[in-house]
C-alpha positions in Angstrom: -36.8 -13.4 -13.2 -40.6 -13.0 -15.0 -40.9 -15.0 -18.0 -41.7 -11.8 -19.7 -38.4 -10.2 -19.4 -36.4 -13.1 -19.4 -37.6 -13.9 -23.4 -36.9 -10.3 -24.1 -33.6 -10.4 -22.8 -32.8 -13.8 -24.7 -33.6 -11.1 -27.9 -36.8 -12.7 -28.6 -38.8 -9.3 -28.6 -39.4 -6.4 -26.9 -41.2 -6.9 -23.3 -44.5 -5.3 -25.5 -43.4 -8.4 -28.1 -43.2 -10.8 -25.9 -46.3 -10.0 -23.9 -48.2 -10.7 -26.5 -46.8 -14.5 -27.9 -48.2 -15.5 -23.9 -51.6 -13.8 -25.4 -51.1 -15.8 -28.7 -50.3 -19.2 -27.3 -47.3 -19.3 -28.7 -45.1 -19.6 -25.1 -45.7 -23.2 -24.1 -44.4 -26.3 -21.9 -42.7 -29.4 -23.6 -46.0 -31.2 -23.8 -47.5 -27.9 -25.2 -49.1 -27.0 -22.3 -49.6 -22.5 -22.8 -47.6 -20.9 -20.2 -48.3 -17.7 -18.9 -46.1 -14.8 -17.7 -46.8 -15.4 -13.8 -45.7 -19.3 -14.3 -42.4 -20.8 -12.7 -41.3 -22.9 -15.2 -37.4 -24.4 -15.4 -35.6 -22.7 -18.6 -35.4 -25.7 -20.4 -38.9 -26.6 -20.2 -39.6 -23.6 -21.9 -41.1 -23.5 -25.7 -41.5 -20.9 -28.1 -43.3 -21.9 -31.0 -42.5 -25.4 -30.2 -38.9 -24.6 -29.8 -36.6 -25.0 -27.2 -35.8 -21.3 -25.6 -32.2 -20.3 -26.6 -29.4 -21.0 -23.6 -29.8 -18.6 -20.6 -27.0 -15.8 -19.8 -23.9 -17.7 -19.8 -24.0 -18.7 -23.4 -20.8 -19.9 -25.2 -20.3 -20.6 -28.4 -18.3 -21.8 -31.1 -18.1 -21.3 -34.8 -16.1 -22.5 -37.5 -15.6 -18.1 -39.0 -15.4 -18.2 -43.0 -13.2 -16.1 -44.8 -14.5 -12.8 -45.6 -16.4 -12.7 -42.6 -15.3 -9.6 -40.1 -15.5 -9.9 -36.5 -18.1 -6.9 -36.1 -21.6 -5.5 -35.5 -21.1 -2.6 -37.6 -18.7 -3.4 -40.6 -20.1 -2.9 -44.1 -19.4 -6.3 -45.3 -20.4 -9.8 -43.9 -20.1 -9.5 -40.2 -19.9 -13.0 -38.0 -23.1 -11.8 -36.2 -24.5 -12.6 -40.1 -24.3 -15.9 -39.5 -26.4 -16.4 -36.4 -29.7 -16.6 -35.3 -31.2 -12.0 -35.6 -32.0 -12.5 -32.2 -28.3 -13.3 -31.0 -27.8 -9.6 -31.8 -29.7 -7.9 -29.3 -29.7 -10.5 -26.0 -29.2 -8.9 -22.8 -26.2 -9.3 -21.4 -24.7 -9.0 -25.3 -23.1 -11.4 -27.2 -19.2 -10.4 -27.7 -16.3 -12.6 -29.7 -13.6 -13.5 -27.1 -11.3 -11.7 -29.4 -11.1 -11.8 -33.4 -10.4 -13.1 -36.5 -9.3 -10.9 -39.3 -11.5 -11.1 -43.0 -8.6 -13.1 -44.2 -8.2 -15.5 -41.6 -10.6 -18.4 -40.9 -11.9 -21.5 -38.1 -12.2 -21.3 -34.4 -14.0 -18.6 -33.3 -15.3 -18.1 -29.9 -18.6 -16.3 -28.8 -19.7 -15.4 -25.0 -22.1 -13.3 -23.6 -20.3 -13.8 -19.4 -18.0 -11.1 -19.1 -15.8 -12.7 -16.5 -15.3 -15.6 -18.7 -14.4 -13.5 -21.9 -11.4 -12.0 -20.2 -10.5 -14.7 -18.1 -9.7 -16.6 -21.8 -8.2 -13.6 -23.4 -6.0 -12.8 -20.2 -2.0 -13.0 -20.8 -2.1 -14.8 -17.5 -4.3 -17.8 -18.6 -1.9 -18.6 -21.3 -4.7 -20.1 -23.4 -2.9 -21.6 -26.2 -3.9 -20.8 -29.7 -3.2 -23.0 -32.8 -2.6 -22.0 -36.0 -1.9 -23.5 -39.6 -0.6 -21.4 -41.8 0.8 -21.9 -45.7 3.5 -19.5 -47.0 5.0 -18.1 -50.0 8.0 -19.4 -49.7 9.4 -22.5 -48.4 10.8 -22.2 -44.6 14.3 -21.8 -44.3 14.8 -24.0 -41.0 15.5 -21.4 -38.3 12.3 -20.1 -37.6 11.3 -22.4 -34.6 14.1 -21.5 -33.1 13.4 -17.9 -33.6 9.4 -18.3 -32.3 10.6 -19.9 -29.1 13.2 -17.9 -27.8 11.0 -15.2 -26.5 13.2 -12.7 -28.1 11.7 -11.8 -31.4 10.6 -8.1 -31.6 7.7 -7.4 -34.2 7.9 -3.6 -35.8 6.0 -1.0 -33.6 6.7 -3.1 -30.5 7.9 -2.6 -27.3 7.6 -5.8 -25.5 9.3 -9.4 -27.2 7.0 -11.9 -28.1 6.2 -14.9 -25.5 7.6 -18.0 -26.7 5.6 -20.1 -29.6 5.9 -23.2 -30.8 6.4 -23.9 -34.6 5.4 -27.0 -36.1 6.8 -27.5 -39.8 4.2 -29.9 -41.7 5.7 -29.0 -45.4 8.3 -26.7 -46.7 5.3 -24.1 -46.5 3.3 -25.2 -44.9 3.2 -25.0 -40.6 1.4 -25.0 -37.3 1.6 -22.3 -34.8 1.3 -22.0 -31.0 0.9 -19.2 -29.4 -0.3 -18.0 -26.0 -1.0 -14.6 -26.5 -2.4 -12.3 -29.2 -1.2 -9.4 -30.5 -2.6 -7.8 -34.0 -2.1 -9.6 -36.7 0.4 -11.7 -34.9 0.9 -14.6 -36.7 1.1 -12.7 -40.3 3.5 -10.4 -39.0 6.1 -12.8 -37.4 6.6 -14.6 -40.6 6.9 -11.2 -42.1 9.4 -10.7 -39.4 11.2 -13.9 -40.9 11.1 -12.8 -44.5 8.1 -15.1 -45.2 4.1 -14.1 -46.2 1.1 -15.9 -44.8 -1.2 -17.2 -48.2 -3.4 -18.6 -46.1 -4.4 -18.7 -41.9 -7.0 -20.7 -40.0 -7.3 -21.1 -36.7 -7.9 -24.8 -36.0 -8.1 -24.9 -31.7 -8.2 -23.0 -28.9 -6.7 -25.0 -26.3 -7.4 -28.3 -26.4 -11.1 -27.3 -28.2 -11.0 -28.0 -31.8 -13.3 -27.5 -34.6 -14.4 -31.2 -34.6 -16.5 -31.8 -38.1 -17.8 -27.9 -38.1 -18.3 -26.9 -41.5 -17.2 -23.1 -42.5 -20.0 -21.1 -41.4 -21.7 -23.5 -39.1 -21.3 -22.7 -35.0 -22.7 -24.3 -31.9 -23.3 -23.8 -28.3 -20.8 -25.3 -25.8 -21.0 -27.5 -22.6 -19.0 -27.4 -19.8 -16.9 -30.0 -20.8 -16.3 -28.2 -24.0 -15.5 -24.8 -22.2 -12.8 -26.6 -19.6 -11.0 -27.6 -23.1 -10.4 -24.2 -23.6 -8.4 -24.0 -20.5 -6.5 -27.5 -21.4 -3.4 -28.1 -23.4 -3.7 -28.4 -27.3 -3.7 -31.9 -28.6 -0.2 -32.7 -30.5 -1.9 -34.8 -32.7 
């Protein structure tokens, strides 16, 4: 792929924008050598404005979503897409969160641009396990795991049961949550189902992928280490 078009595509400019930071000097080498549009240069030895270039098509990331954040291009409010880099918005293949997290809920967050990736995660099949802490309104009553794993619990508007999730009690209310699938609103509505409310939600791993020391708002790209995690079993501790 031309230089040219692969800086437009990474949201950078248009092809007319970009065109012109080669004419400007502004495209360079690590040493800070100008590039031009016809050179053959390896992706990461690529500069703009002394800057690495941004990951190529295949870009994941990870952020740590804040509450009141939505997770879309168009909402009124603060949108996730607020909280990265303008060009994010408009790279070529487009940047998509594998899945969401509502306004109220907050933590792991996933981003990806590779299609095939996206679903693989988000497939029933995969049975990427999700992990949630939740605090309640009211103090658990004692039955609830029981009633999480047996694969028989039926939330209103339903058809199908709910796969089996695993409930960990850390105080009277307050808990961790497994699941391997996700339905809307999922984990506010089976404590609902339970006669409980969810106060407060964050997701803190995907997998066995965690948020690490990511402060609310902050995100980062992932490696391919990181991105097998995903795929691994959640830590227990």
């Amino acid at each position: 792929m031309k230089l040219v078009k692969l800086i437009a595509n990474l949201g950078y400019g248009s092809r007319k924008d970009v065109a012109m930071m080669f004419r400007e000097g502004r495209v360079t080498d690590p040493d800070g050598e100008v590039l031009y549009a016809d050179d053959k240069v390896p992706h990461e030895h690529i500069r703009i404005d002394d800057e690495p270039l941004d990951p190529p098509a295949g870009l994941v990331l990870m952020m740590n979503k804040p509450l009141g954040a939505t997770c879309s291009r168009k909402d009124q409010g603060r949108v996730v897409y607020d909280l990265l880099p303008p060009r994010y918005r408009v790279r070529d293949p487009a940047l998509s969160t594998v899945g969401r997290l509502d306004r109220d809920t907050s933590g792991l967050l996933l981003f990806t641009d590779d299609g095939g990736l996206l679903h693989r995660i988000i497939s029933p099949r995969a049975q990427v396990a999700k992990v949630y802490e939740a605090t309640l309104a009211n103090d658990l009553r004692g039955d609830e795991g029981a009633v999480f794993a047996s694969g028989m619990l039926m939330l209103e508007s339903e058809k199908e049961p709910l796969e089996p999730a695993t409930l960990e009690v850390l105080e009277p209310r307050r808990a961790r949550l497994t699941l391997t699938e996700g339905r809307y609103h999922q984990v506010r509505r089976m404590f609902a189902a339970v006669g409980n409310h969810v106060e407060t939600l964050a997701r803190v791993s995907v997998g066995a992928l965690t948020l690490g020391d990511l402060a609310a708002g902050q995100w980062r790209a992932l490696d391919q280490d990181d991105v097998a995690k995903i795929f691994a079993p959640p830590s227990r501790d």
